[in-house]
C-alpha positions in Angstrom: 4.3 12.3 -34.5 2.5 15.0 -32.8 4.3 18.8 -32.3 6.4 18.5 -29.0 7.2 22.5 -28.9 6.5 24.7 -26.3 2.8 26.0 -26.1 1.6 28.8 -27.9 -1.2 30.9 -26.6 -5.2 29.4 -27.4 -8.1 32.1 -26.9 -10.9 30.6 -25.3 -13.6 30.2 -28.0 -16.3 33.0 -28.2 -19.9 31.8 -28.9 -20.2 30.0 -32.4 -16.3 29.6 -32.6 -14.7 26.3 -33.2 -13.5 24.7 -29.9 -9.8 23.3 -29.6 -10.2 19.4 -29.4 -7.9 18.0 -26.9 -7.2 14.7 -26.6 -6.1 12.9 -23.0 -3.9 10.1 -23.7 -5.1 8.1 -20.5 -2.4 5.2 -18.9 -4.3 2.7 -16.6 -3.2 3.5 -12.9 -1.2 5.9 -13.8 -1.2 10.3 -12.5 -3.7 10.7 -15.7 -6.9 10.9 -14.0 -6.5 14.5 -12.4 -6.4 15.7 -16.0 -9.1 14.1 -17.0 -11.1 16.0 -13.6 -9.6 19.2 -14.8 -10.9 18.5 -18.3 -14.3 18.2 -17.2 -13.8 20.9 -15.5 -13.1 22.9 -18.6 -15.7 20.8 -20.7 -17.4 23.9 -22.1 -14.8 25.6 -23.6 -13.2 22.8 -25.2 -13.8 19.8 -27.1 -12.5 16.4 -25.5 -11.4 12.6 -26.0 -9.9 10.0 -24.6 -7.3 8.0 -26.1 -6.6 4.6 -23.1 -3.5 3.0 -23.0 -3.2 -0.8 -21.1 0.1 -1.1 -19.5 2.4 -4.2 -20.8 4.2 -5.7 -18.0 3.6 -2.6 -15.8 5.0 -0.3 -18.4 3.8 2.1 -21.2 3.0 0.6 -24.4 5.4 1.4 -27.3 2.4 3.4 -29.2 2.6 6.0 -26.8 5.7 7.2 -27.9 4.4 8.1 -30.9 2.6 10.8 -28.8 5.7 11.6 -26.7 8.8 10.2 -27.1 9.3 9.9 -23.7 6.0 8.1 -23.7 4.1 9.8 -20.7 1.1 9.7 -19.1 -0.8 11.8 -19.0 0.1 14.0 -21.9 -2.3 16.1 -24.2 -2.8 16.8 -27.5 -4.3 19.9 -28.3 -5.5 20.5 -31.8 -5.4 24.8 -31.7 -7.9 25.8 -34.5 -5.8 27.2 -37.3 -3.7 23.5 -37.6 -1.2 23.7 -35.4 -1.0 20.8 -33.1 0.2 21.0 -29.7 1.8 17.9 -27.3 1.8 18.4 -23.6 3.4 16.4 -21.2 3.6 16.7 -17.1 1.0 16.9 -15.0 1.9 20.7 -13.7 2.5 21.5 -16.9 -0.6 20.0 -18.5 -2.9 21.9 -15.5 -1.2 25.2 -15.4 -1.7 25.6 -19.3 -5.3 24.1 -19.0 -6.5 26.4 -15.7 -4.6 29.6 -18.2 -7.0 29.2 -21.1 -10.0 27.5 -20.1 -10.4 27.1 -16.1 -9.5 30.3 -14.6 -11.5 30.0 -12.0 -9.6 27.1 -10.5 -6.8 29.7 -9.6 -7.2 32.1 -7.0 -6.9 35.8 -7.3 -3.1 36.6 -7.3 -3.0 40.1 -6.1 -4.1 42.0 -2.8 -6.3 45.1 -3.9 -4.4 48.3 -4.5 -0.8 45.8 -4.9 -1.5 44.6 -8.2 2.1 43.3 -9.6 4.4 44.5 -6.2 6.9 42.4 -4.8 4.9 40.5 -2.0 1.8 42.1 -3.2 0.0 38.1 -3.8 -2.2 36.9 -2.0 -2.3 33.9 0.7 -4.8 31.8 -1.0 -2.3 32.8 -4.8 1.0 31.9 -2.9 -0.2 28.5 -1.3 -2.0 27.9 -4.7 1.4 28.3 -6.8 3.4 26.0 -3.9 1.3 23.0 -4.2 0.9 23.2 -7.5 4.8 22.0 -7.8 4.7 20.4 -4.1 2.4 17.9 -5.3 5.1 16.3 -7.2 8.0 17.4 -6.5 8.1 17.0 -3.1 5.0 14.6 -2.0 5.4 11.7 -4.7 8.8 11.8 -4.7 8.8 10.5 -0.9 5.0 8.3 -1.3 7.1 6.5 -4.4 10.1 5.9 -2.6 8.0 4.2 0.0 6.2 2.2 -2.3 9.2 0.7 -3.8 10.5 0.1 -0.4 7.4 -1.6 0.4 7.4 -3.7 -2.9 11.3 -5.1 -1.7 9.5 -5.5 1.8 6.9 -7.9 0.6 6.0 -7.7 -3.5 6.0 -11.0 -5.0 8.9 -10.2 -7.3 11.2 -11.2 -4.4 12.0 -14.7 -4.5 10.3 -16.8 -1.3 13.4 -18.0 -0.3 14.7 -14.5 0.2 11.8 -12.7 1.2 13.2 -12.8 5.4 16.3 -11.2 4.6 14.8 -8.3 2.4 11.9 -7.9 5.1 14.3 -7.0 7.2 16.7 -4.9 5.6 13.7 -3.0 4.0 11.8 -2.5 7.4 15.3 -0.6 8.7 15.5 1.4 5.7 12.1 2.3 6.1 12.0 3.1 10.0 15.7 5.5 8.8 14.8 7.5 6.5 10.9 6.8 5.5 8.8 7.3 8.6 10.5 10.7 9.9 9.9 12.0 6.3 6.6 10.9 5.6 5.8 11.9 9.1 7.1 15.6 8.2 4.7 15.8 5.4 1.4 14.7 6.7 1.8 16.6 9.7 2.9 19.6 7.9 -0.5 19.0 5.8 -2.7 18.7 8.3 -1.4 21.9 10.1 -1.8 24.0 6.8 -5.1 22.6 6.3 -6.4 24.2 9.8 -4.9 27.7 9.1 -6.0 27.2 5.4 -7.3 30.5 4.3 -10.2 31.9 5.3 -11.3 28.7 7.4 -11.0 27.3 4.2 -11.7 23.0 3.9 -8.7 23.5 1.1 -5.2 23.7 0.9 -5.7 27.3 -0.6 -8.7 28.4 1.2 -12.6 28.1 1.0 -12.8 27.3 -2.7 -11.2 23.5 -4.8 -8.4 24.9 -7.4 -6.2 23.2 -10.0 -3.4 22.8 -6.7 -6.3 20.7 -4.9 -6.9 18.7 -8.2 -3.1 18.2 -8.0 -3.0 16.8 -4.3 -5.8 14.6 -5.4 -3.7 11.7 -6.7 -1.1 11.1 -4.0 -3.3 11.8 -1.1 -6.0 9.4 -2.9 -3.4 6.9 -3.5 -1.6 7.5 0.0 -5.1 7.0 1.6 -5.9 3.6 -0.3 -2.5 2.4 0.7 -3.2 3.3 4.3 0.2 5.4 4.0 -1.1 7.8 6.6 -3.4 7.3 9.9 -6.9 8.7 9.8 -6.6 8.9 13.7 -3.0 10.4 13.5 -4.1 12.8 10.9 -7.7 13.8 10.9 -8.2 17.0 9.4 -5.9 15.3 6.6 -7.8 12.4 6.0 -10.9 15.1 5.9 -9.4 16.8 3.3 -8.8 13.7 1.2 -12.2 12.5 1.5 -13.9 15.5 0.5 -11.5 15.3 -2.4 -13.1 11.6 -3.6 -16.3 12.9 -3.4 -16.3 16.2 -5.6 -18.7 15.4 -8.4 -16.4 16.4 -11.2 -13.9 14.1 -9.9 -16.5 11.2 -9.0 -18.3 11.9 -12.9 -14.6 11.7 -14.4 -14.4 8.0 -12.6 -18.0 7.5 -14.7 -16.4 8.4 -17.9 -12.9 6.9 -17.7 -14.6 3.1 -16.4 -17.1 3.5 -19.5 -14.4 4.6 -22.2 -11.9 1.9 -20.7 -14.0 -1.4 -19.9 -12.8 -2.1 -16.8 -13.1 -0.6 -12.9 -10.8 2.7 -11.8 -8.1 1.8 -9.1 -6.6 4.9 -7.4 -3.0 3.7 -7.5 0.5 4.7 -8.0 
């Protein structure tokens, strides 16, 4: 079973120095494909694979707790030169160590000149960076996945026919409660933070993509296939999301995982 401690610290490998090998442990439609983006991101500093999973009745297969034991995806394994082997679970966990050691340049400058390490001293485009890194799931899934299951009782076939009136209803009321205000909150608060982004900025954090953009990418992606949020209602939003679907590391990572797996990418929850 691989090492499940914390992380130690990995040097980024000088020229002629063996690379760490990192492996992806990639669950169809699952939050796995960011990392794989961010990997390819990182691709010349490290060495990379793909292990794919196939779910089993919607759920992670049993082998992947032999990676995790609480069977994740996505998780890493990073195999630090020296022998020491290193299992990563958590998306925000998984991108903050990656951007550390090999993708710097996916996190903004932290620090105003002259304020280096002051109270307050960070930077707008550092300070929006660090918030959606954790707003991504924290905050944003936790409401999109409510909504799904909500949606599922609404009208997934695993409601029986003969029952499917009754749960229509009372899942359309608990939507229009508590579901429509909320996810109203956070797409308008979205599209407002991407016009005062940072510099005119088409980001969240400002003119340039970071790790916290390759974060947003799943639920907005997902939102936006699901038709979760209106185009009309939210333009600069739906902008935003499109631009995100069409980076080319995040288009070429579609490439790789539907030519390692065998069978077409969904963006899904």
């Amino acid at each position: 079973m691989a090492e499940t401690t914390a992380p130690v610290e990995v040097a980024a490998p000088a020229a002629g120095v063996e690379k760490p090998k990192i492996i992806l442990h990639w669950l169809e439609t699952s939050r796995a494909q960011r990392i794989l983006w961010l990997l390819l991101e990182c691709k010349d500093k490290i060495d990379y694979d793909i292990e794919v999973y196939k779910r089993i009745n919607m759920l992670a297969p049993p082998s992947l707790k032999a990676v995790h034991p609480l069977a994740k995806s996505p998780t890493i394994t990073i195999d630090v030169p020296g022998g020491k082997r290193l299992a990563i679970a958590e998306s925000g966990t998984i991108t903050e160590y990656l951007v550390k050691y090999f993708a710097p340049h996916l996190e903004p400058k932290q620090y105003e000149e002259g304020k280096e390490g002051q109270l307050g001293g960070e930077t707008a485009e550092w300070l929006r960076y660090r918030f959606y890194m954790h707003y991504a799931e924290g905050s944003l899934m936790t409401i999109l996945i409510l909504a799904l299951v909500i949606e599922n009782i609404r009208s997934g076939p695993a409601t029986p026919v003969i029952a499917r009136p009754i749960t229509r209803i009372i899942a359309g009321k608990v939507y229009a409660m508590f579901l429509t205000k909320a996810l109203d909150d956070h797409f308008s608060y979205l599209e407002e933070q991407l016009k005062t982004s940072p510099g005119g900025g088409k980001y969240l954090t400002g003119v340039s993509l970071t790790a916290a953009d390759i974060m947003m990418s799943f639920p907005l992606i997902s939102a936006k296939a699901r038709n979760v949020f209106s185009s009309t209602k939210y333009p600069t939003l739906a902008a935003y999301t499109e631009r995100l679907e069409h980076e080319p590391v995040y288009l070429q990572s579609i490439s790789v995982i539907e030519e390692k797996s065998g069978y077409a990418f969904q963006a899904s929850m």
